[in-house]
N, C-alpha and C positions, 0 to 999 in steps of 0.2 A: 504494500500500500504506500503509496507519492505520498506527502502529505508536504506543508512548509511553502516556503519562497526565500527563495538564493538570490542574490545580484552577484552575475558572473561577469568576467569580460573572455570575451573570445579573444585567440592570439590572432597575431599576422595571416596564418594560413585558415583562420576560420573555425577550431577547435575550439569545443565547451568543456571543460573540464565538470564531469561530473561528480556533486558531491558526497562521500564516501558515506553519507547514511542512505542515498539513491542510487548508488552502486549496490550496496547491501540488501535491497529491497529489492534488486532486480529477482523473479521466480528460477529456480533451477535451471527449468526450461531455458533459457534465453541466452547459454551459450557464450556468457560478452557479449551480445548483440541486441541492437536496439533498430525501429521502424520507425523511420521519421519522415511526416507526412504534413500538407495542408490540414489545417482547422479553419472551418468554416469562419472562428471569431477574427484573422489572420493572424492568428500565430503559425509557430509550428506544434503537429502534437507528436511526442517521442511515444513510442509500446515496445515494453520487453515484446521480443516474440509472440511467449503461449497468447498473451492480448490482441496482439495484431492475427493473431492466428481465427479469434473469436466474431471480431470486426469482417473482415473477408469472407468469414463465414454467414456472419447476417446479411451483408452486401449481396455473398452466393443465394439466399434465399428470397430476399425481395423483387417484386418482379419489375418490368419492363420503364412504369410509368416514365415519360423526358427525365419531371426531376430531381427521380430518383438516377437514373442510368447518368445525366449531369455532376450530380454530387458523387458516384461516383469515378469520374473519370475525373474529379477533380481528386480527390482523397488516393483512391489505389493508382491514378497514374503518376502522380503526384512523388506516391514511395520508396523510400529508399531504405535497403537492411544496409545498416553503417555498424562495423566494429567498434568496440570501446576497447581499445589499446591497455599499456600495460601501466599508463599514466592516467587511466581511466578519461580520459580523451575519445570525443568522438566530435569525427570533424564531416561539419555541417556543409552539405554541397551548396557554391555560391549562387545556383537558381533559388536552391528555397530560401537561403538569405534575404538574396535579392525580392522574391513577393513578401517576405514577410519583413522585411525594413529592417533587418539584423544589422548594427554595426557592430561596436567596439563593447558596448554594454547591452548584456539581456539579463533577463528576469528568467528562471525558474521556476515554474508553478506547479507544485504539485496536484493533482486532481482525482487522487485514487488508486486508478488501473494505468494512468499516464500520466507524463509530463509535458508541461506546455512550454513553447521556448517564445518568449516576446522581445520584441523592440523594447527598451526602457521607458519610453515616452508613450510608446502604443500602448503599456502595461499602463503607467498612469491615466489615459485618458478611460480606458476600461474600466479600471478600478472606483474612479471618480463619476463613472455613470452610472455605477452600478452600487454605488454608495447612494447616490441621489434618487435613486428610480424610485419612487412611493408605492405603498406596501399596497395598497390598489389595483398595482400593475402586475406583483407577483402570481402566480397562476393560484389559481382556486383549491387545489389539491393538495397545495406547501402545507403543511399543517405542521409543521415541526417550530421549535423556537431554536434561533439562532442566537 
């Protein structure tokens, strides 16, 4: 389980060093390796494996509708399995940088079953809408206290 938020900086060549309690968390399954992909929010989202394995699977099962077959070919073409080296380093290809405004500083988010990768700034603007948005707006079924 992801949980937390890291402020990392990627180095020169575009590596995230991930941090060693989300190394730790990665499932057996996953080998060192991680699947990192388009989010709809425009982040990036990382999945050990067994998760990404679950995702492709609901994808395999939904049918035809535009846009659903859209969302995916933006998510699965999107993906990339990337190694996490032996500096626990995983270096982010410069297309998904580039759509998701990665520079020098990102944010970390953990979310459970993955990890979000944001721009600093895109992280902020997110965070601050999503602090503002009146409890009105939340769906009908939230019924939890936060």
């Amino acid at each position: 389980m992801f949980r937390g938020l890291a402020k990392l900086n990627l180095d020169n060549k575009g590596r995230l060093v991930m941090p060693a309690k989300h190394r730790a968390a990665l499932p057996s399954g996953s080998e060192g390796r991680v699947v990192v992909t388009l989010d709809r929010a425009g982040c990036l989202a990382m999945y050990p494996l067994p998760e990404w394995a679950l995702v492709e699977a609901q994808f395999a099962r939904v049918g035809m509708d535009p846009k659903v077959v859209a969302l995916k070919r933006l998510v699965i073409g999107h993906a990339e399995e990337l190694d996490i080296d032996g500096a626990g380093r995983v270096l982010l290809p410069p297309v998904l940088r580039d759509i998701a405004k990665l520079d020098k500083t990102v944010m970390l988010v953990g979310q459970g079953n993955k990890l979000e990768v944001w721009a600093e700034t895109e992280w902020a603007a997110e965070r601050d809408r999503t602090l503002t948005l009146p409890v009105s707006d939340w769906p009908a079924d939230m019924n939890f206290v936060l």
